[in-house]
N, C-alpha and C positions, 0 to 999 in steps of 0.2 A: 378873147381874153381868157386868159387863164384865173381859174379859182383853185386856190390856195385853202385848201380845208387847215386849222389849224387845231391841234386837241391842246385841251388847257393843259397845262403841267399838272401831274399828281401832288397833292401837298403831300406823300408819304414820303420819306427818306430811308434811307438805308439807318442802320445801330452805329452810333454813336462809340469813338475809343472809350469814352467815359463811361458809358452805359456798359459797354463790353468789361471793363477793369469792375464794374461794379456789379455784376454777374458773376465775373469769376469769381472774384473776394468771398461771397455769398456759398459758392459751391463749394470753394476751399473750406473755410469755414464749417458747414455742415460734412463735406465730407472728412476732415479731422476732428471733430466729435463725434463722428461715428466708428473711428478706427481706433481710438483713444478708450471708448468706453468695450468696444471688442475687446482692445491687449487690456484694459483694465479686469474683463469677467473672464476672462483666459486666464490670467494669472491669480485672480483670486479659483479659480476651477483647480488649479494643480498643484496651490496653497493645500486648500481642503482634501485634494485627493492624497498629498502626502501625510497631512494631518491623522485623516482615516488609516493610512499605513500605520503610521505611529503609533493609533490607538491599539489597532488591534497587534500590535508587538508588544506594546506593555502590556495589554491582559494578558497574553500569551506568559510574559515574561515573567509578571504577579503570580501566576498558577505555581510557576515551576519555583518560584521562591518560597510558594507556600509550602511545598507541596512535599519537604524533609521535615517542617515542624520546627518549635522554638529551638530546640537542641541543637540541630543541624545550624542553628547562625552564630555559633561560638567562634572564639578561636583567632578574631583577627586582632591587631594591635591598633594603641591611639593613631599610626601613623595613617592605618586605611578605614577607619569609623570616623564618624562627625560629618558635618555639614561642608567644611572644605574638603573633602577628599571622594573619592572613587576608590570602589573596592577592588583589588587585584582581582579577582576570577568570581563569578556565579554560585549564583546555588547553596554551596557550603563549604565551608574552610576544610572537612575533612576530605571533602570527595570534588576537587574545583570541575567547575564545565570545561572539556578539552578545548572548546570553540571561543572562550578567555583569550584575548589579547594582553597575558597579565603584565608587562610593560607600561602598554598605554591605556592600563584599565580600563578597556572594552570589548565588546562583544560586537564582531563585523557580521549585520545584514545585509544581502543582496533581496531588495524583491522590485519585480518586474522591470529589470536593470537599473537598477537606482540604488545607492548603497547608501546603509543608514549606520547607527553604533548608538547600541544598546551599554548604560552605564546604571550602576547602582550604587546608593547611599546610604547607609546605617546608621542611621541617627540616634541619640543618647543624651539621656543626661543624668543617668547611674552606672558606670562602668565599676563590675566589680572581678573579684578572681585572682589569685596572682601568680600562675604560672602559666591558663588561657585565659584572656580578657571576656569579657562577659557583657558587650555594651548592651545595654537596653533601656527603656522608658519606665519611671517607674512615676505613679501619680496614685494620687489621696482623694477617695472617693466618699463625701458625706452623705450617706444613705438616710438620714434624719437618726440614726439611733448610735451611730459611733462610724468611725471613720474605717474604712475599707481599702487596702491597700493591694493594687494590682502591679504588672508588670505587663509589658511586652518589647516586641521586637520592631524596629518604626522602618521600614524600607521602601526608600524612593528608587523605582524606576525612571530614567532618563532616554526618552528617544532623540537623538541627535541626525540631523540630516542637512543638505544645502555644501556649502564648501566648507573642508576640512581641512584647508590652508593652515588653521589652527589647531591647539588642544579640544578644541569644542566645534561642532557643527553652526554653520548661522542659522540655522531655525532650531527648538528643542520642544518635546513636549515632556511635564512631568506626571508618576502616576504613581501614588502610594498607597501600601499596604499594611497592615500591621497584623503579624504572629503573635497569638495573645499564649502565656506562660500556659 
């Protein structure tokens, strides 16, 4: 007689297609939250890094506007002073920046291959003169013993960068100075 040794079955089974669908779901899942918040800190990284471009082109740009004095910001007309407009060239009405796009009222930068466009705005709200216009700011200063009357020059630089599809860049940063009399 033969004996017949018999081993019990294992109760272990192989994974489940359900078990399997619900492992991946799980991986999928964490692993596109982790790829999501990557391109999400990537692109706020190269947000900021053009930001910092920006900035340091307006201080740049601030300098070089100060840097003629009140006098030097004479000279343009209602059409390129105020708040809706861009100034045809840099600098100073007498002496424009060659590097002026005076057209499309800006100034093209290239920095570390990325082009950006430098703009400026002359704000006012005492324009006098009448053969050169003279826009500038003028405000009423009450020092406690009698009212004090100043003037200046109000100049917003504009960095513009991103797609130029348009008149304007889609991201911008702004950065003002003021030329006191």
């Amino acid at each position: 007689m033969h004996t017949v040794v018999r081993f019990p079955r294992s109760r272990k089974r192989g994974m489940s297609l359900v078990e399997l669908g619900v492992a991946t779901f799980i991986v999928t899942v964490v692993a596109l939250a982790g790829v999501a918040y990557y391109a999400n800190a990537r692109s706020q990284e190269i947000r900021e890094w053009h930001e910092q471009n920006a900035l340091f082109m307006a201080e740049r740009e601030v300098e070089s506007w100060r840097g003629p004095g009140y006098n030097a910001l004479a000279g343009w007309t209602t059409g390129d002073a105020g708040a809706g407009n861009f100034l045809p060239y840099g600098y100073s009405f007498i002496s424009p920046d060659p590097e002026w796009n005076q057209g499309g009222r800006f100034k093209p930068v290239t920095l570390d291959g990325f082009n950006y466009r430098i703009r400026a705005r002359l704000l006012y709200n005492d324009p006098v003169g009448a053969a050169v216009n003279d826009f500038r700011v003028h405000e009423v200063w009450d020092n406690g013993t009698g009212d004090v009357d100043y003037w200046y020059r109000q100049i917003v630089i504009v960095v513009q960068w991103g797609d130029f599809s348009s008149a304007a860049g889609t991201l911008e940063m702004q950065q003002e100075t003021r030329v006191a009399r």
